[in-house]
FILO-276249 format. One line per field, with one value per residue (C-alpha): residue number from 1; x negated, y negated, z negated. Coordinates in nm, 4 decimals, always signed. Each point is the difference from the previous one (the first is absolute). Last residue first. Layout:
BEGIN
n = c(NUM	...)
x = c(X	...)
y = c(Y	...)
z = c(Z	...)
END
This chain:
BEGIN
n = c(424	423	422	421	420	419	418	417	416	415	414	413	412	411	410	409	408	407	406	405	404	403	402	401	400	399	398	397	396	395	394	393	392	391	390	389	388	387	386	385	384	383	382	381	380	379	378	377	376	375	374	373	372	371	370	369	368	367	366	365	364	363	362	361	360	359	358	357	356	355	354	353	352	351	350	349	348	347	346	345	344	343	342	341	340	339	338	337	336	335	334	333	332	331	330	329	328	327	326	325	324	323	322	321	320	319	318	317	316	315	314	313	312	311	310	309	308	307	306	305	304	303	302	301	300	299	298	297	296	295	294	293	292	291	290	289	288	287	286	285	284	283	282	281	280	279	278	277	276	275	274	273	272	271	270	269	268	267	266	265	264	263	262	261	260	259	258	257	256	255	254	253	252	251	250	249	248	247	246	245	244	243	242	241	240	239	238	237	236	235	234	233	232	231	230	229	228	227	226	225	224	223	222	221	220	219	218	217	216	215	214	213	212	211	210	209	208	207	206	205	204	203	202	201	200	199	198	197	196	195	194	193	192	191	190	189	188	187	186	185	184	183	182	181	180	179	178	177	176	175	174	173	172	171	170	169	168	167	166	165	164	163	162	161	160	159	158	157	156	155	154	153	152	151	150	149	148	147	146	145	144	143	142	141	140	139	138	137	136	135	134	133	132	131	130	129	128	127	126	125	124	123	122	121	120	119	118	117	116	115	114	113	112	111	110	109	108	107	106	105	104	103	102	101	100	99	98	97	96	95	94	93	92	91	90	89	88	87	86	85	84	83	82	81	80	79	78	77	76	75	74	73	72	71	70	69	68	67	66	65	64	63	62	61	60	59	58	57	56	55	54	53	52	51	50	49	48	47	46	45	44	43	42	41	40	39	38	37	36	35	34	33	32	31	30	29	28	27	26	25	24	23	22	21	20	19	18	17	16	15	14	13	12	11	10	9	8	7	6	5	4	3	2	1)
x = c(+0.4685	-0.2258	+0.0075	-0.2529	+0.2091	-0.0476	-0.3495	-0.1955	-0.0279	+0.2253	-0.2184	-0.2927	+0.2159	+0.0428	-0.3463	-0.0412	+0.2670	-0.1562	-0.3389	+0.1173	+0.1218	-0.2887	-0.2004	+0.2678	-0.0523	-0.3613	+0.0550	+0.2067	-0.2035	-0.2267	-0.3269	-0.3963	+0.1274	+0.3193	-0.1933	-0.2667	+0.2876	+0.1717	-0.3103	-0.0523	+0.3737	-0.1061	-0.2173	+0.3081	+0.0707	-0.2679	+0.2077	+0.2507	-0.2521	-0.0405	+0.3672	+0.0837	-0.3209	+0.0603	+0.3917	-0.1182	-0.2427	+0.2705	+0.2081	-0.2168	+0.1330	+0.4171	-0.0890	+0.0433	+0.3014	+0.2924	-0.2082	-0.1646	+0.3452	+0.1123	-0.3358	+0.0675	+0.3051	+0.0268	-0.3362	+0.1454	+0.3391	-0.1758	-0.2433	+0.2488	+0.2729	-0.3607	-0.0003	+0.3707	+0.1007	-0.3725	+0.0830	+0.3311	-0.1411	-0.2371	+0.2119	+0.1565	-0.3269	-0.0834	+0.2952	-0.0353	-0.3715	+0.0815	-0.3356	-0.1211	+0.2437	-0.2134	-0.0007	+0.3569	-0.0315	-0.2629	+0.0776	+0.4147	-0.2435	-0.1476	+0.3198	+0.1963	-0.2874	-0.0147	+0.4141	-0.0337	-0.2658	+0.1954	+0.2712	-0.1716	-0.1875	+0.3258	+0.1153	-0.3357	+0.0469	+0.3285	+0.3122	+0.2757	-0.2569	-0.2441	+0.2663	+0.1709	-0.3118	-0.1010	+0.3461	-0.0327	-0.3669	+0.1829	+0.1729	-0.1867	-0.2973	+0.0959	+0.0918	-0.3548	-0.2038	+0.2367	-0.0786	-0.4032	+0.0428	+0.1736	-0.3114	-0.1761	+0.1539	-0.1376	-0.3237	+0.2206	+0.0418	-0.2278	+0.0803	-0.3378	-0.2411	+0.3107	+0.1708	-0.3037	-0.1196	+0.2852	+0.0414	-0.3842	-0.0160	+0.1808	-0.1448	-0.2331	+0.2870	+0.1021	-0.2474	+0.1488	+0.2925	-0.2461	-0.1861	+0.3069	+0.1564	-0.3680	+0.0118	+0.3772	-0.1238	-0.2661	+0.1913	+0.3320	-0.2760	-0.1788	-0.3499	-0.2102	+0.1422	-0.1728	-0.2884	-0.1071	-0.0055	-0.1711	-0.3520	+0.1480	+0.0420	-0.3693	-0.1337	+0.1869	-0.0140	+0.2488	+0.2425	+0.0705	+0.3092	+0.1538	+0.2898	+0.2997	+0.1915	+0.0661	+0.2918	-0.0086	+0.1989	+0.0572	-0.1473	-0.3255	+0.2855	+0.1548	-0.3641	-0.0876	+0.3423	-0.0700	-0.3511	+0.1028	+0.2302	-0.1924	-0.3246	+0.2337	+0.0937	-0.3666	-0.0973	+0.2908	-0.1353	-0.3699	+0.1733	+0.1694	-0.3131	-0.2325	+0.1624	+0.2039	+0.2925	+0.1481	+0.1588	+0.1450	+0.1118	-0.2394	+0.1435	+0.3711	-0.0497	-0.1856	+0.2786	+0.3001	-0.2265	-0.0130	+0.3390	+0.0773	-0.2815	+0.2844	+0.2110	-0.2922	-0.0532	+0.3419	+0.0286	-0.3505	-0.0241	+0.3846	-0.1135	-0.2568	+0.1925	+0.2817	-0.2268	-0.1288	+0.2876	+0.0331	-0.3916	+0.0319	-0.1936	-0.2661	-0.2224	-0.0302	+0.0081	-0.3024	-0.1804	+0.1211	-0.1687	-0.3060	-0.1024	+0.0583	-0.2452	-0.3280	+0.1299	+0.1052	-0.2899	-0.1800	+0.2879	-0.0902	-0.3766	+0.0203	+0.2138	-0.2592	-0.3134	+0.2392	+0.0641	-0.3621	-0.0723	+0.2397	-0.0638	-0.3621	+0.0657	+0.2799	-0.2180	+0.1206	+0.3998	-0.0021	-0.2332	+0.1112	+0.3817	-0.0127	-0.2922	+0.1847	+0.3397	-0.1621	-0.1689	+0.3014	+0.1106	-0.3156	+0.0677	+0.3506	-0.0804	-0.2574	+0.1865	+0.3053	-0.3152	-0.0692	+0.4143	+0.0018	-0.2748	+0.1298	+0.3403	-0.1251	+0.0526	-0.0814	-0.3357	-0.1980	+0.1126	+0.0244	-0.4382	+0.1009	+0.2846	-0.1431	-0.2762	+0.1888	+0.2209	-0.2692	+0.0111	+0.3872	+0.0425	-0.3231	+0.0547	+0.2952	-0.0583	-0.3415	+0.1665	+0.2433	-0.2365	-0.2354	+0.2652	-0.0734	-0.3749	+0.0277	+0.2047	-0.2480	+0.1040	-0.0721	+0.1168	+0.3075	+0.0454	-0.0209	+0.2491	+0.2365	-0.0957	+0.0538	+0.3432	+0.1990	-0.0889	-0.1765	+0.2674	-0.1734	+0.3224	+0.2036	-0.1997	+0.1164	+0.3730	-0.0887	-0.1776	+0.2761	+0.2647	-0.2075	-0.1307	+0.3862	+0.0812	-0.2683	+0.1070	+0.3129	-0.0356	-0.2637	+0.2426	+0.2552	-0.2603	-0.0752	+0.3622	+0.0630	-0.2827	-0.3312	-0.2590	-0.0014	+0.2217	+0.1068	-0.1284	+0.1268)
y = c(-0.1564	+0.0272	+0.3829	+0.2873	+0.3271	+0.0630	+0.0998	-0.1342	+0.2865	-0.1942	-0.2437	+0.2419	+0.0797	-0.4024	-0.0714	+0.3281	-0.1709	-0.3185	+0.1048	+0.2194	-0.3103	-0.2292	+0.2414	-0.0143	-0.4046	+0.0322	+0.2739	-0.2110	-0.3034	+0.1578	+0.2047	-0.2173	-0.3560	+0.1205	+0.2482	-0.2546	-0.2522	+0.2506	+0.0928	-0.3466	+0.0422	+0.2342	-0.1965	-0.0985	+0.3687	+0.0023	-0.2735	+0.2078	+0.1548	-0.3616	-0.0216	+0.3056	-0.0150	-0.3576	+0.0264	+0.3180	-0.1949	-0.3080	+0.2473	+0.1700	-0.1489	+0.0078	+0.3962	+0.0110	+0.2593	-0.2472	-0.3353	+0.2559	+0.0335	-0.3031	-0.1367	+0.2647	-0.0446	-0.3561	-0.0324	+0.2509	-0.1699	-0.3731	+0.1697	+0.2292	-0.3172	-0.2399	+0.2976	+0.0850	-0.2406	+0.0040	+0.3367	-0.0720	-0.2636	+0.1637	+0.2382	-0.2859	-0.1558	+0.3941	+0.0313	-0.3503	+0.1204	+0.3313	+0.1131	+0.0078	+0.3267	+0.2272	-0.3552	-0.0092	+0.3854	-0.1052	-0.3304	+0.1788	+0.2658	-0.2347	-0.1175	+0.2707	+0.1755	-0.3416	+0.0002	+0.3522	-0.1395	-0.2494	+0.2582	+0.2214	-0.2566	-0.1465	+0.3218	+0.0157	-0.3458	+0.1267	+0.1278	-0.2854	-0.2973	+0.0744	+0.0820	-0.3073	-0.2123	+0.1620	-0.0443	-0.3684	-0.0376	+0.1505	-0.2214	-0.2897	+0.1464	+0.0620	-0.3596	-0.0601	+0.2046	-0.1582	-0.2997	+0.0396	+0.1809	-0.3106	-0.1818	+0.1586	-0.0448	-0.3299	+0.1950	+0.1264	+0.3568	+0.1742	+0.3388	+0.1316	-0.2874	-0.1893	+0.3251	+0.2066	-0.2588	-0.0333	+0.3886	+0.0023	-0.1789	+0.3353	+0.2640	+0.1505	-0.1347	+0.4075	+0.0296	-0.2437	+0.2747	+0.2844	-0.1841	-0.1044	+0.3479	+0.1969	-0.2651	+0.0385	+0.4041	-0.0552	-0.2288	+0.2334	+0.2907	-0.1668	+0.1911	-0.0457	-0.3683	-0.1429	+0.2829	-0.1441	-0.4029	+0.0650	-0.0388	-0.3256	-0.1040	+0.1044	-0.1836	-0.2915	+0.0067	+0.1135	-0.1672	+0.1200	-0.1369	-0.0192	-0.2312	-0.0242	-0.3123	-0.4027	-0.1503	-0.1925	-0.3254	-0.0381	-0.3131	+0.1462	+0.1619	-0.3317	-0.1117	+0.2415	-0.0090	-0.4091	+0.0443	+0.3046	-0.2277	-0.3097	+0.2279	+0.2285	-0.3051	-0.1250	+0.3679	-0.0198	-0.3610	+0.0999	+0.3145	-0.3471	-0.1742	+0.2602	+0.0680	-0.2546	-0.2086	-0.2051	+0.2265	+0.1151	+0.4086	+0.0898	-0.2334	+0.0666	+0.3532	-0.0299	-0.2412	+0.2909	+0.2297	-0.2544	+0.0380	+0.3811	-0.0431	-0.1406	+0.2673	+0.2192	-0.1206	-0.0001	+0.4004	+0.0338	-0.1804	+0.1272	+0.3439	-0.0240	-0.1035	+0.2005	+0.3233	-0.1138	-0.0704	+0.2908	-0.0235	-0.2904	-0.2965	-0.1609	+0.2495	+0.1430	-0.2921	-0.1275	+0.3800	-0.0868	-0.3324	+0.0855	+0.2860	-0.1875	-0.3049	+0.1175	+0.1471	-0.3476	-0.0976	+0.2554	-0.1180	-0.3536	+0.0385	+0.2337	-0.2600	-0.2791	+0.2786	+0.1224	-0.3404	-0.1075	+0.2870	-0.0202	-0.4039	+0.0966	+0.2150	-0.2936	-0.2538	-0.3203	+0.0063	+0.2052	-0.2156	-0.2787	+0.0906	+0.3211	+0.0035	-0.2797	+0.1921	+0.3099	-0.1655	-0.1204	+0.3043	+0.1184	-0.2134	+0.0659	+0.3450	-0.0966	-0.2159	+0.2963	+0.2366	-0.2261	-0.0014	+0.3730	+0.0482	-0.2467	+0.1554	+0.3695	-0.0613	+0.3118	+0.0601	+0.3466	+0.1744	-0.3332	+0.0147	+0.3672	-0.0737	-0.3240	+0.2403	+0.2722	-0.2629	-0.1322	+0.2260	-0.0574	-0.3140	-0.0755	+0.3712	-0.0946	-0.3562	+0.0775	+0.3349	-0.1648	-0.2847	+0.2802	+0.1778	-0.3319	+0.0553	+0.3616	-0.0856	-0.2177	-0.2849	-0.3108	-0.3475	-0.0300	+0.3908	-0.0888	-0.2630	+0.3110	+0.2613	-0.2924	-0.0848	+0.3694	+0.2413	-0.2301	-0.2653	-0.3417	-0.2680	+0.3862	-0.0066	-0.3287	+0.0522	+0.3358	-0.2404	-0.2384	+0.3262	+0.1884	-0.3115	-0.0878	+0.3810	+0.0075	-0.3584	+0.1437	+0.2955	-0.1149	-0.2729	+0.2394	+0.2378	-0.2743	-0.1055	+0.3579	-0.0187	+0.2077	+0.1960	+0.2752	+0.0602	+0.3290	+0.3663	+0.3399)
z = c(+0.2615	+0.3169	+0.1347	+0.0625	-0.0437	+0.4274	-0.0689	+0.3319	+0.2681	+0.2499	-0.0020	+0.1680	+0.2779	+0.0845	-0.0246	+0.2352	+0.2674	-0.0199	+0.0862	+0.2959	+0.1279	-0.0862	+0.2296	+0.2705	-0.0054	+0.0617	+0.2525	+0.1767	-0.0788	+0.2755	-0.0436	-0.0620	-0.1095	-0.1371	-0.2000	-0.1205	-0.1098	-0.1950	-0.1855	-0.0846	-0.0588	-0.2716	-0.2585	-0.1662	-0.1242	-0.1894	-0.1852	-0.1342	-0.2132	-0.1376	-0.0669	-0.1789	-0.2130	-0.0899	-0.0608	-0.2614	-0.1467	-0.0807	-0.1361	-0.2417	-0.3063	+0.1521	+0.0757	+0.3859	+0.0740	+0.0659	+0.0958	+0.2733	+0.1341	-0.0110	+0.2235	+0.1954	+0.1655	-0.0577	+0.2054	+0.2659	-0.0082	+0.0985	+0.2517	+0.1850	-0.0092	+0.1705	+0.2491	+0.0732	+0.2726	+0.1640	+0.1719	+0.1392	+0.1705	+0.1509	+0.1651	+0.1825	+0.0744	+0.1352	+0.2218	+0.1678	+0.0442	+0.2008	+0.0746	-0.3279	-0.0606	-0.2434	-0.1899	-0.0437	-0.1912	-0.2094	-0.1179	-0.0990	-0.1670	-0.1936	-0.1127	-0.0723	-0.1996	-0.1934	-0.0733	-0.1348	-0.2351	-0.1090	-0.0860	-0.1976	-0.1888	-0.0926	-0.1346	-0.2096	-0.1579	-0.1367	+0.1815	-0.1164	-0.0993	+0.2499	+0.2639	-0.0323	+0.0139	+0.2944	+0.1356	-0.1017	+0.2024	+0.2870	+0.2389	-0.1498	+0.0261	+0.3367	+0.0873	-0.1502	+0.2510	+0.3303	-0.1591	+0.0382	+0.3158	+0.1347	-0.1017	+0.1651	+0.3221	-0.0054	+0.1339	+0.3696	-0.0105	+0.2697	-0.0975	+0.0674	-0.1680	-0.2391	-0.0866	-0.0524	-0.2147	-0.1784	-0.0978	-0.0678	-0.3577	-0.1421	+0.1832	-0.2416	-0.2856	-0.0180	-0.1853	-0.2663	-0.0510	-0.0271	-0.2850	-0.1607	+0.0184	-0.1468	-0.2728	-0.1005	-0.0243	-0.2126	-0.2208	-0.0318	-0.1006	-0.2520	-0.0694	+0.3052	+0.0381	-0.3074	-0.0144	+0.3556	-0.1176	-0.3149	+0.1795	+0.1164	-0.3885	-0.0816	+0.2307	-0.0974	-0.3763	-0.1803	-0.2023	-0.3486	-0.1410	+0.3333	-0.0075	-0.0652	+0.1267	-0.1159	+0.1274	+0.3971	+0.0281	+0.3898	+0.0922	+0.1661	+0.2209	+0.1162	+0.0520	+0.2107	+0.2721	-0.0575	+0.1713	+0.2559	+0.1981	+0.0417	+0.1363	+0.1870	+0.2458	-0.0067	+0.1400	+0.2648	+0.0956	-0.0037	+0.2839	+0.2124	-0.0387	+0.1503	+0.2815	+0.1069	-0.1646	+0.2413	+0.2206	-0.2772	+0.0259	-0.2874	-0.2257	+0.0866	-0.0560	-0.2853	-0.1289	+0.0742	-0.1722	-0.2851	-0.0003	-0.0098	-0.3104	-0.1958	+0.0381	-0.0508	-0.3232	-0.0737	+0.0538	-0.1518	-0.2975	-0.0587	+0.0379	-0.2311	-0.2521	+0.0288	+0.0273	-0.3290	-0.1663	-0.2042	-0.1579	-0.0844	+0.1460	-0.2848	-0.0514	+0.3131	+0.2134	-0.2030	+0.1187	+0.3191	+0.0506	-0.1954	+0.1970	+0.3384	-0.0811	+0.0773	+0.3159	+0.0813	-0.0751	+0.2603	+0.2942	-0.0211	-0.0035	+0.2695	+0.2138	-0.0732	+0.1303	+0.2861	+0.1325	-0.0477	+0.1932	+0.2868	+0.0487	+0.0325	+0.3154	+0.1193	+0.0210	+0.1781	-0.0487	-0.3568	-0.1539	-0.2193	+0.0064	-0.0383	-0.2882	-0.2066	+0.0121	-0.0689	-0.3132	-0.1388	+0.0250	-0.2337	-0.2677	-0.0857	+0.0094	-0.2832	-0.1804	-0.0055	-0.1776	-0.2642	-0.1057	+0.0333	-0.1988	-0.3012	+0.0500	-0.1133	-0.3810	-0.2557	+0.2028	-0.1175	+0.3489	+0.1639	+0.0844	+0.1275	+0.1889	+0.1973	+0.0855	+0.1136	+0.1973	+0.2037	+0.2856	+0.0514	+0.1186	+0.1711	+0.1524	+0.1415	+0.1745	+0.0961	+0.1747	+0.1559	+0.1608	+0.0558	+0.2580	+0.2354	-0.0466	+0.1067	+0.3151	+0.1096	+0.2495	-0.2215	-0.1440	+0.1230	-0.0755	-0.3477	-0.0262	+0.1525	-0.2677	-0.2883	+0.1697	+0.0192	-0.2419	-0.2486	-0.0431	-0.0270	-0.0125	-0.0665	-0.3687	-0.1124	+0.0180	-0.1813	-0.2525	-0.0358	-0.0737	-0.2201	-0.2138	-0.0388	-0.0956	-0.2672	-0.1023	-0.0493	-0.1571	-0.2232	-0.1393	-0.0342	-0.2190	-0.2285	-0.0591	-0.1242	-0.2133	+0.0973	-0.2547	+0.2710	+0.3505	+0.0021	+0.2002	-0.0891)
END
């Protein structure tokens, strides 16, 4: 059983909704630099290489998750874990700035060094954010109850991508401006997530976090990896949780290559991005409250079922319209039946196992748990490198049938998850 500690009623309402208002403007942020659609395509302004376009995803993923470990293991003996999270927002706040500065000083004359200054900010954006994830859900664990989880969640993401429908609508419009050129129209986007992303942080720094258990004994950081394999050797529910998220984020191989293929053998115009962007949020609106429902009527592990089922759909749609190239108007069609359920298959996915992990992680180990969960995970970032190689020597056929057979083992493994795990 999982409940909010040392909270008062008006405590946990006030965590609610600033949770769900940080949710909502940071969503809104995300789809001004969405990773599946406009990082790949500001990338392939500035080079040719498949590889390089699949490191954009894999800088954005690993700098998220890599981190966490650490974050978990300096938390472990922390009974406040705002301070981090507050340090860590400066930082993110820091390096968009940074993109802005680099695309607008030297995107139009030197495109090489514009790549690596790009990647360097965007590293430094992604790593503090990793820094920060083990704080922000351990604080939403002790102040959100344990019932309303799924409610909460789902409300971040069903307005949140009601609000992000919008800023697709803007990325649209800014990409479609004759006025705005490459690279002003992509410092624009990054500007645009910028003003979002700085109330989103502060709304959360706001949130009034109690005092938590704690390690009495924390241990020191070698000796806390070395831990790692004895954690999830001898809990069942965790090993297999571990084994589905690492499947699931396999699947990603393919992720940042859907708009490329549609942009280099589709030939979608770029403003068509944004499009893509909406079309991602009217499915999480189509879906985040059956997600929501399911979580709260079937438990975390029913979700997972059904998310998953929704991936194998997906990437088999990508497979299937791209075994039939030759008939673009039949592929862009396909296609965009395959970015409806993306941003949905993210949002349930991180409900999905971010309740269930809150169910079986002791409350004084929680925060290593979330770590070793999430900075497995990130292995999996490394893969659309891999992606990018296989494109650039087979076909994204073959890329996309990969990501296929992925889905369908991620989704065979979740069905092996103890059905008796539920929030209460």
């Amino acid at each position: 059983m999982l409940e909010a500690s040392n909270t008062t009623r008006e405590d946990e309402r006030r965590a609610y909704r600033l949770g769900i208002a940080n949710g909502i403007l940071f969503m809104m942020g995300m789809a001004f630099i969405d990773p599946l659609t406009v990082l790949p395509a500001l990338v392939s302004h500035l080079t040719r290489s498949e590889v390089l376009i699949g490191g954009v995803s894999t800088i954005g993923m690993s700098g998220w998750f890599l981190p966490q470990i650490l974050a978990a293991n300096y938390l472990q003996s922390k009974p406040f874990k705002r301070p981090l999270y507050v340090f860590a927002a400066g930082f993110r706040m820091l390096g968009l700035v940074s993109v802005v500065l680099i695309l607008l000083g030297l995107a139009e004359s030197r495109p090489g060094a514009t790549l690596a200054a790009f990647f360097c900010a965007y590293t430094c954006y992604s790593l503090a954010g990793g820094l920060s994830g083990p704080a922000f859900l351990d604080i939403v664990a002790k102040t959100i109850p344990g019932a309303r989880l799924g409610a909460f969640f789902g409300h971040r993401h069903f307005w949140g991508a009601m609000g992000a429908i919008a800023s697709g609508v803007l990325v649209r419009m800014i990409l479609a401006s004759n006025s705005l050129e490459f690279p002003r129209d992509y410092a624009l986007l990054f500007g645009g997530a910028l003003l979002l992303f700085g109330p989103a942080w502060l709304l959360f720094s706001m949130i009034r976090e109690p005092r938590g258990r704690v390690v009495e004994d924390p241990k020191p950081l070698l000796r806390f990896l070395m831990r790692t394999p004895r954690t999830a050797a001898h809990h069942l529910e965790f090993r297999l949780l571990l084994m589905s998220r690492m499947l699931s984020g396999a699947v990603g191989i393919a992720l940042p290559f859907y708009v490329v293929y549609a942009r280099r053998v589709l030939s979608v115009p770029e403003a068509t991005i944004g499009t893509y962007i909406a079309v991602q949020m009217m499915g999480s609106v189509v879906l985040v409250p059956l997600w929501a429902h399911l979580n709260n009527r079937r438990g975390p592990r029913g979700l997972l079922v059904a998310v998953m089922g929704v991936y194998l759909a997906a990437t088999g749609t990508a497979f299937v319209a791209s075994l039939l190239s030759h008939v673009p108007s039949l592929g862009r069609a396909a296609f965009i039946t395959v970015f409806f359920p993306l941003a949905a298959i993210g949002s349930g996915s991180f409900i999905g196992y971010t309740n269930y992990l809150f169910a079986i992680a002791p409350e004084e180990r929680r925060t290593e748990y979330i770590g070793i969960q999430n900075t497995l995970f990130s292995v999996t970032a490394f893969l659309p490198l891999v992606g990018g190689a296989l494109v650039a020597a087979t076909s994204y056929s073959l890329l996309f049938g990969l990501a296929t057979v992925l889905s369908g083992t991620a989704l065979a493994v979740t069905l092996r998850l103890p059905r008796r795990v539920r929030i209460e």
